[in-house]
C-alpha positions, 0 to 999 in steps of 0.5 A: 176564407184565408188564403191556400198560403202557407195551409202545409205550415198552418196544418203542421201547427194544428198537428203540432197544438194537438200532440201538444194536448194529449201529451198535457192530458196524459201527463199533466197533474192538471189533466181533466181527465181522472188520475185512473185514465192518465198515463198509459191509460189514456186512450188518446183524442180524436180529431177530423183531419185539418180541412183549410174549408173550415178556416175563415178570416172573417169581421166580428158584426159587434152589436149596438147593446152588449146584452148580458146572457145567463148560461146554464151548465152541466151542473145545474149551475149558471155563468153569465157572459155579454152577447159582443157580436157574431160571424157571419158565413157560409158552410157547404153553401148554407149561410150561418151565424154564430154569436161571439161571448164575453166573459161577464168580467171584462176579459177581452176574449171571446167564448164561441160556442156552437153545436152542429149536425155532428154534435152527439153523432162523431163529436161531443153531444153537448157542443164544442168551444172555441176561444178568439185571443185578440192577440193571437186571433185578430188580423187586419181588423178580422179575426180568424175563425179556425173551426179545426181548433174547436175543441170539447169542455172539460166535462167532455172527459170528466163529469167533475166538471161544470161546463157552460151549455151551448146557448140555442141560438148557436145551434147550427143546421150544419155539420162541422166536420172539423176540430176535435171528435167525442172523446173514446172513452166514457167520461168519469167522475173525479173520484176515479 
């Protein structure tokens, strides 16, 4: 886990990073939520509070084969993404492991999926997503797994959307109490 240093400033940017999404879900004309839930209509996100404990700094165990993976989506559809490594720690004493993905076209981010034992309970139930930036999320060799920035797919609030599905093997035991909550409101189509 990262150091207690600096948790108020870090607290106050993940506030900061959430009002900044809900100001762009509301007012955006590139919102994913439809035109008729914008505006005065959008009943807002719901968070867990940040908790410091779901924050590590932690080295990504990259894999000998980067073994290429097909993903199903919520469309019926697939996307293909290379199996790069995983992270390896410990939630409420409970050792997990989480595969980290690359987009099959080179990108050099990682895609970390997951589902937990909050899924389709206080948060989304199809799984939550986070996104590492080499440049944004890499510190001395380690990369910085923040579970209070895991947030839901775009499908989450608009079935319109064709989302990737969480691979099983990201399927944790555990809960995640932290990161974004199910969306209060009933997701709609693109026509509305």
């Amino acid at each position: 886990m990262e150091s207690d240093e600096g948790d108020e400033d870090w607290a106050a940017q993940v506030e900061a990073q959430r009002e900044a999404k809900t100001k762009r879900f509301r007012e955006s004309a590139r919102s994913p939520l439809p035109v008729s839930m914008r505006g005065d209509a959008f009943p807002g996100l719901a968070y867990f509070d940040p908790d410091p404990a779901y924050r590590f700094r932690l080295p990504l165990h990259e894999h000998d084969e980067k073994e290429t993976v097909t993903v199903e989506t919520t469309a019926d559809g697939e996307q293909t993404y290379r199996r790069w490594g995983e992270f390896r720690f410990e939630v409420g004493g409970e050792s997990v492991t989480l595969q980290a993905y690359r987009p099959a076209d080179g990108a050099d981010r990682f895609w970390v999926p997951f589902r937990d034992a909050t899924s389709g309970e206080a948060t989304y139930g199809a799984g939550r997503y986070l996104d590492l930036e080499p440049d944004r999320d890499r510190v001395d060799g380690e990369w910085v797994v923040d579970f209070n920035l895991a947030y839901n797919p775009t499908c989450a609030y608009n079935h319109a959307y064709e989302c990737p599905l969480v691979p099983t093997e990201n399927w944790l035991d555990v809960a995640i109490e932290a990161g974004e909550k199910d969306f209060p409101a009933e997701p709609a189509g693109a026509d509305q």
